[in-house]
C-alpha positions in Angstrom: 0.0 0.0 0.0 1.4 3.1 -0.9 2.7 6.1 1.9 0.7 9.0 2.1 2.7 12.1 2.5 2.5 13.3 6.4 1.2 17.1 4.8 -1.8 15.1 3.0 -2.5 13.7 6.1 -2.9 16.8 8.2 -4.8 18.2 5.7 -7.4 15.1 5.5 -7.7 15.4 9.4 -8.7 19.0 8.8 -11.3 18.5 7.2 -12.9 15.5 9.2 -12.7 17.8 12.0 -14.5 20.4 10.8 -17.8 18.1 9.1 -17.1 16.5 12.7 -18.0 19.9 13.9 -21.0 20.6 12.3 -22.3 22.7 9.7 -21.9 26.1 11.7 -17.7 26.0 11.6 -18.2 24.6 7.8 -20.2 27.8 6.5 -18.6 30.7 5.4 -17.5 33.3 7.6 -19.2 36.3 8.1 -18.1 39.8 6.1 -15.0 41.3 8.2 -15.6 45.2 7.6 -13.7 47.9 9.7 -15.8 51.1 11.5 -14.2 53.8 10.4 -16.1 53.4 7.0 -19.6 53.7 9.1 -22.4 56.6 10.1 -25.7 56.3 11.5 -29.0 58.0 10.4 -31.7 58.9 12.9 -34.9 57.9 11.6 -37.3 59.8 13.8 -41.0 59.0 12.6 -40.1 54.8 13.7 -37.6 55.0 16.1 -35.1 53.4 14.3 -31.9 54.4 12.7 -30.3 53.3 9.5 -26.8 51.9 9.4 -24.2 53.2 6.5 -21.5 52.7 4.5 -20.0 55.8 3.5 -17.8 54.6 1.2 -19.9 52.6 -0.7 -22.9 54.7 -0.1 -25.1 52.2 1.1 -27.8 51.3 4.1 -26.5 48.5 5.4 -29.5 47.6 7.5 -32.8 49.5 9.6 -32.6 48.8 13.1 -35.8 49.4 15.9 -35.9 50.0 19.0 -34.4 53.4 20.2 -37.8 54.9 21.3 -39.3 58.8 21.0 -36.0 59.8 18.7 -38.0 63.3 17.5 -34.9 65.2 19.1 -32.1 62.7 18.7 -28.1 63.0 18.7 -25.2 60.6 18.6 -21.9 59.9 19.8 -19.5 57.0 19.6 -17.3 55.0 21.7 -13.2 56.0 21.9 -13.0 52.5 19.3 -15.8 53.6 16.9 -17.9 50.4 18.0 -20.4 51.9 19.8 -22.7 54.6 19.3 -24.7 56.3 21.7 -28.1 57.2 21.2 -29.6 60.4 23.3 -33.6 59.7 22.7 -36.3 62.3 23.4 -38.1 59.8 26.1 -35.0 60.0 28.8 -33.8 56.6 27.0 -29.9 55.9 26.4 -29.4 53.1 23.5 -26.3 52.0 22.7 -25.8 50.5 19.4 -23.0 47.8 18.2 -22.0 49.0 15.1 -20.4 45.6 13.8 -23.4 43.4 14.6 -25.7 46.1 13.8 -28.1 45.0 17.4 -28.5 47.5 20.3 -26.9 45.6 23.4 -27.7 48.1 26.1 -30.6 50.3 26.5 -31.6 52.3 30.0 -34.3 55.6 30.6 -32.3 57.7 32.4 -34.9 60.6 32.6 -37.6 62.4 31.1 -36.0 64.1 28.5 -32.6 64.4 26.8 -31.3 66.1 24.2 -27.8 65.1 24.0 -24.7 64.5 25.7 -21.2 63.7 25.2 -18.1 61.2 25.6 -14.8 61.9 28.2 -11.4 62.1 27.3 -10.3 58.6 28.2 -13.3 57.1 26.8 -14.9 55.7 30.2 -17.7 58.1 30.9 -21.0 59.2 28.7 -22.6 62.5 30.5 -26.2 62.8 29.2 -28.0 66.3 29.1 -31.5 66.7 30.5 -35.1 68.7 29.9 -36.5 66.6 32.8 -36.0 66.7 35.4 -33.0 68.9 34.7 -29.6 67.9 34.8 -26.6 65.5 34.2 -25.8 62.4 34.7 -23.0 60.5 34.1 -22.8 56.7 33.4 -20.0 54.4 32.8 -19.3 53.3 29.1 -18.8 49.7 29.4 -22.0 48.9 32.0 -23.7 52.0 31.6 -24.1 52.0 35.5 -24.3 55.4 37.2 -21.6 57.2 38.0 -22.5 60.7 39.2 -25.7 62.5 39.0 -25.7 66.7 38.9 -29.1 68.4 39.1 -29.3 71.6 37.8 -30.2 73.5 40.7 -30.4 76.9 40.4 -31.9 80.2 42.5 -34.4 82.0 41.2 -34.5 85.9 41.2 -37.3 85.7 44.3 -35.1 83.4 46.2 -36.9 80.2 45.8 -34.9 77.4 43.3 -35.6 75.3 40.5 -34.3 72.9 38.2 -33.0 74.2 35.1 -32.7 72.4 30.9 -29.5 71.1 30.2 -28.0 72.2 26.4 -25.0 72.3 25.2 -23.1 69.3 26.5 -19.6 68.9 25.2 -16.6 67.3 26.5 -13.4 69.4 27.0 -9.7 68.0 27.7 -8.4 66.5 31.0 -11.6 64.7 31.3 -13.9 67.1 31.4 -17.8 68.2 30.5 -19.4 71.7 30.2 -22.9 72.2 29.5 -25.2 75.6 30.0 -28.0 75.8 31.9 -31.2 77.2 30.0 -33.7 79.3 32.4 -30.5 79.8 34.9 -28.2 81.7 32.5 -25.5 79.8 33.9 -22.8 77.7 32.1 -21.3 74.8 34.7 -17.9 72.7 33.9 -17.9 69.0 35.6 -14.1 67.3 36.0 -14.5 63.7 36.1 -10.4 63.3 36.6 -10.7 64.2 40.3 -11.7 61.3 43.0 -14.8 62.9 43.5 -16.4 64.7 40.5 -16.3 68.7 41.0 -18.9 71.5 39.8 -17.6 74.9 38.5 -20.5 77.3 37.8 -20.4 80.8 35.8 -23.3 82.8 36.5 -25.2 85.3 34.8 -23.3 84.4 31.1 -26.4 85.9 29.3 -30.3 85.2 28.7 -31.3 81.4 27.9 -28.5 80.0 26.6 -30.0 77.4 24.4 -26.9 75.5 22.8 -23.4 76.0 22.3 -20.2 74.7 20.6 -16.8 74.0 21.4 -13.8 74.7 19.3 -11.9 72.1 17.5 -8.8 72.6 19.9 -10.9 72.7 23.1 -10.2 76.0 23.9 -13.4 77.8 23.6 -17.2 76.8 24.5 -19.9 79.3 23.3 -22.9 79.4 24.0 -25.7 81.2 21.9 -28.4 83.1 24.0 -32.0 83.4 23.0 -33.0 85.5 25.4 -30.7 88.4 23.8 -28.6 89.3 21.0 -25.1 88.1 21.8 -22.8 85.2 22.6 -21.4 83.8 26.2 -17.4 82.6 25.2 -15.9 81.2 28.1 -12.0 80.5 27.6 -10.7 77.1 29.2 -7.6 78.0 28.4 -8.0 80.9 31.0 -11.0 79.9 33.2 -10.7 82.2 36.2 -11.8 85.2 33.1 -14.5 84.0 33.8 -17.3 84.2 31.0 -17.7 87.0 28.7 -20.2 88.5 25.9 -19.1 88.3 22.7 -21.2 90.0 19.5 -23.5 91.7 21.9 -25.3 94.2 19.6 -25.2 92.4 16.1 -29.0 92.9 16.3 -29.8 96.1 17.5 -32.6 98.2 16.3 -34.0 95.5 14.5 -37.1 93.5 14.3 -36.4 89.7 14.5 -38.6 87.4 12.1 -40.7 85.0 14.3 -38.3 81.9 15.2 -39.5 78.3 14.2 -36.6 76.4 14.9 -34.2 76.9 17.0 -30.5 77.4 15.5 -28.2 74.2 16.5 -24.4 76.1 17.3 -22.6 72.5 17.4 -22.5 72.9 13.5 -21.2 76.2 13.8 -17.9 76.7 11.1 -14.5 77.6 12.0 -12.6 78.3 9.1 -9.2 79.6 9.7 -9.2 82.7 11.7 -13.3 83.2 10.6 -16.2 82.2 12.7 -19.6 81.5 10.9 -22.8 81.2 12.8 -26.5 80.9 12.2 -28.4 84.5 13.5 -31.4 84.1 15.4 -34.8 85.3 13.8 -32.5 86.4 10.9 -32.1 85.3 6.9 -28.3 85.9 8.1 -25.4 84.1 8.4 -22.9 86.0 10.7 -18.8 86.3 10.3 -16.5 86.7 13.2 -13.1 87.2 13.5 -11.9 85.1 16.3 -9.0 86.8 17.0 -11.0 89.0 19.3 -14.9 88.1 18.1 -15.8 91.0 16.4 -18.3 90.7 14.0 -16.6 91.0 10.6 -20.2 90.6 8.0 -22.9 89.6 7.4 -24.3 87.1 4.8 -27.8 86.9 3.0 -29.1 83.8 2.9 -31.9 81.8 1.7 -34.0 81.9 4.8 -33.4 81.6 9.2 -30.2 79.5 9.4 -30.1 76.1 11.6 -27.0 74.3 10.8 -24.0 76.1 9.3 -21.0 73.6 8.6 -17.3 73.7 7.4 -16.1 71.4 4.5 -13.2 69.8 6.1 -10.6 72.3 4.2 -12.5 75.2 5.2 -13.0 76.5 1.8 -17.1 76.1 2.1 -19.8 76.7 4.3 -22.7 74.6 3.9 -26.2 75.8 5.6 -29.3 74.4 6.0 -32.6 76.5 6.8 -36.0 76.5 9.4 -39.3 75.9 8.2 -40.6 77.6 5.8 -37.6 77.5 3.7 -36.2 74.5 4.6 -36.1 73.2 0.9 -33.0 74.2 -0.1 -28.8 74.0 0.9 -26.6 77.0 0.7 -22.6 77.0 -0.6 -20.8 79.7 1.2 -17.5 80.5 -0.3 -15.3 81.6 3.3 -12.9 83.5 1.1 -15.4 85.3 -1.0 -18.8 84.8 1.7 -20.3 84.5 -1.7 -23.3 81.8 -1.8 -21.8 79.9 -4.9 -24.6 77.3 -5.1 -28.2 76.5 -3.7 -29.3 72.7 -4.2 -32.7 71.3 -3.5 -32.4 67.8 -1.8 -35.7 67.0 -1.1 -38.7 68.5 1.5 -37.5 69.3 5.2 -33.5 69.8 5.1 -32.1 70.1 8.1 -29.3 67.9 8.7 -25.7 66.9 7.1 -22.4 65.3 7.5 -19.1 65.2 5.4 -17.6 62.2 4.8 -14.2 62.3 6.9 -11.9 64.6 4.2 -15.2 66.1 2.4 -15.0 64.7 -0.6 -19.0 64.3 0.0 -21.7 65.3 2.0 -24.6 63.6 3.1 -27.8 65.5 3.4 -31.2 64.2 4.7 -34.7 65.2 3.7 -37.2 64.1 6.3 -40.0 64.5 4.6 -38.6 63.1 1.1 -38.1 60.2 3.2 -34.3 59.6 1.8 -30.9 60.9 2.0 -28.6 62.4 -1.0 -25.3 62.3 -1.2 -23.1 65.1 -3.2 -20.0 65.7 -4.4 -18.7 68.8 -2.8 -16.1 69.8 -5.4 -18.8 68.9 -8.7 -22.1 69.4 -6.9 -23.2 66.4 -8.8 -25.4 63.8 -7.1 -23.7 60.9 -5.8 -26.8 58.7 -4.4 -30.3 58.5 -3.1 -30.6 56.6 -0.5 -34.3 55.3 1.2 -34.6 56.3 4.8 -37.8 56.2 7.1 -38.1 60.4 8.0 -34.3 60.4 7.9 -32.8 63.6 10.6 -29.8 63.2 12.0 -26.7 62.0 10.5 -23.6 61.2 12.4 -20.2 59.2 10.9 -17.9 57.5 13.4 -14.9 59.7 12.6 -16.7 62.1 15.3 -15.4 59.7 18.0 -11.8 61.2 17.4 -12.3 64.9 17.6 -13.3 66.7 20.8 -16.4 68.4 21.2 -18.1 65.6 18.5 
């Protein structure tokens, strides 16, 4: 009988052993795909969100179960597998991104708007309507950490819980967030054995969301109750917090406000700042070497979200109802609008792709998203999505403030 080589049989007993082991080890293996390539779409009419591909401009799959998501944001895990889910009914969802399931999901309160990620990666602080608030849970069990109400006293001496906005988190580990009917703007340090509370008071009239700057340096805060801004420098904290662009609306008549302006998408471009006026067809220009108001730009209708290209060469800004059909270009060299596209019914939200060759723009009422190219204008893709909002790519988990 002849020898059979000692390779042939290794590979013989291979292959017993896995038909030995059933048909599960014997199937194919599933598709290996990185994160970095991924985004999620809030999908607020069901609940649901839609997983992307943004290189391949795809939905990958709808997934259920995130609750009231009429208000929704999102922020992901220091890896990019998670995403967090901030939900309108108090609920916080988290969402693996590779298996495309939801594998944690608590209420935390009545209502929250949004929140934000540490430093390190071990903390998610959520922002709260009701009852007011923050409160900070751990990443990995989503157990609560620390809980801050947002006490403050009222001008007869009595106090009250105020509305979160503005969450964002800051280097060394930290979160600031404003405090709506308080005027106050608070800073919690979660690198300290026991979490501490810094509050500025009197920073302006409803502050009602803010932004912070790419390097950390500067939260803002826009105020509704009052023309003007409320800067505080975290490079220089005991400044204090000061008013920035206090009369860019004096003597005149704001239009009636049906959305509210959202300053996270606010546009730095070089030493330019480019923000959405309140109860104005306006976009404003500041110089912020010293946040003086530099000019003013006509625009299509009352801005909401007002967004950088990645180089900083456009401005890309998206409008409240009634004119919410339609996407403005700003040139930030010229401030000339160079383009106006019409996506679809309801535009409010966007999102470049990492370097900004494209942008992703969703019309809720369309009930799909559209992708462009940036440099072309040319339509990319149309994508289905159930009342598509929000849009959020997983590059965000790298860059503070996002």
């Amino acid at each position: 009988m002849p020898l059979i080589p000692p390779l042939k049989i290794l590979l013989a007993a291979g292959v017993l052993s896995l038909l030995a082991a059933g048909p599960a080890l014997a199937e194919s293996p599933a598709e290996l795909r990185g994160t970095g390539d991924l985004g999620v779409v809030i999908e607020r009419a069901t609940g649901s969100v839609a997983l992307v591909d943004t290189t391949h401009r795809t939905v990958l799959r709808h997934i259920e179960g995130f609750g009231d998501l009429s208000h929704a944001s999102v922020k992901f895990t220091r890896d990019a597998r998670h995403a967090f889910v901030f939900g309108r009914d108090g609920g916080l969802t988290r969402l693996d991104l590779l298996t495309g399931e939801i594998d944690g999901r608590i209420i935390q309160g009545g209502n929250s708007i949004g929140g934000a990620i540490s430093q390190d990666g071990r903390y998610v602080a959520v922002g709260n309507y009701e009852p007011g608030g923050v409160k900070v849970f751990d990443v990995e069990t989503m157990e609560l950490v620390v809980d801050v109400p947002a006490t403050y006293e009222k001008p007869d001496g009595t106090t009250g819980q105020a509305k979160v906005v503005g969450v964002v988190d800051v280097p060394g580990n930290r979160f600031v967030f404003s405090l709506f009917e308080a005027g106050e703007i608070w800073t919690l340090d979660m690198s300290t054995p026991e979490p501490e509370v810094t509050r500025y008071r009197d920073v302006g009239s409803m502050p009602y969301d803010a932004l912070i700057t790419a390097n950390g340096r500067y939260y803002i805060a826009g105020l509704f109750g009052e023309d003007g801004m409320a800067l505080l420098d975290l490079w220089h904290p005991e400044k204090g917090v000061q008013r920035i662009l206090p009369d860019y609306g004096r003597g005149e008549e704001r239009l009636p406000v049906y959305k509210m302006p959202h300053l996270e998408g606010w546009a730095m471009a070089g030493s330019q700042a480019f923000f959405p006026a309140v109860g104005r067809n306006e976009v404003l220009v500041a110089d912020t070497r010293d946040w003086s108001l530099t000019d003013r730009i006509e625009v299509h209708g009352q801005p909401i979200f007002v967004m950088s290209r990645p180089d900083e060469q456009q401005v890309w800004v998206t409008f409240a109802h009634p004119n919410n059909d339609r996407v403005q270009v700003i040139d930030t060299r010229t401030h000339e609008v160079i383009e106006t596209l019409s996506p679809g019914e309801s535009i409010l939200h966007k999102e470049f792709t990492p370097r900004g060759e494209h942008i992703w723009i969703s019309a809720r009422d369309s009930g799909h998203i559209v992708v462009y190219d940036t440099r072309t204008f040319e339509e990319l893709a149309r994508l289905p999505a159930e009342s598509p909002s929000g849009i959020f790519f997983t590059h965000r988990a790298h860059r503070i403030g996002l």
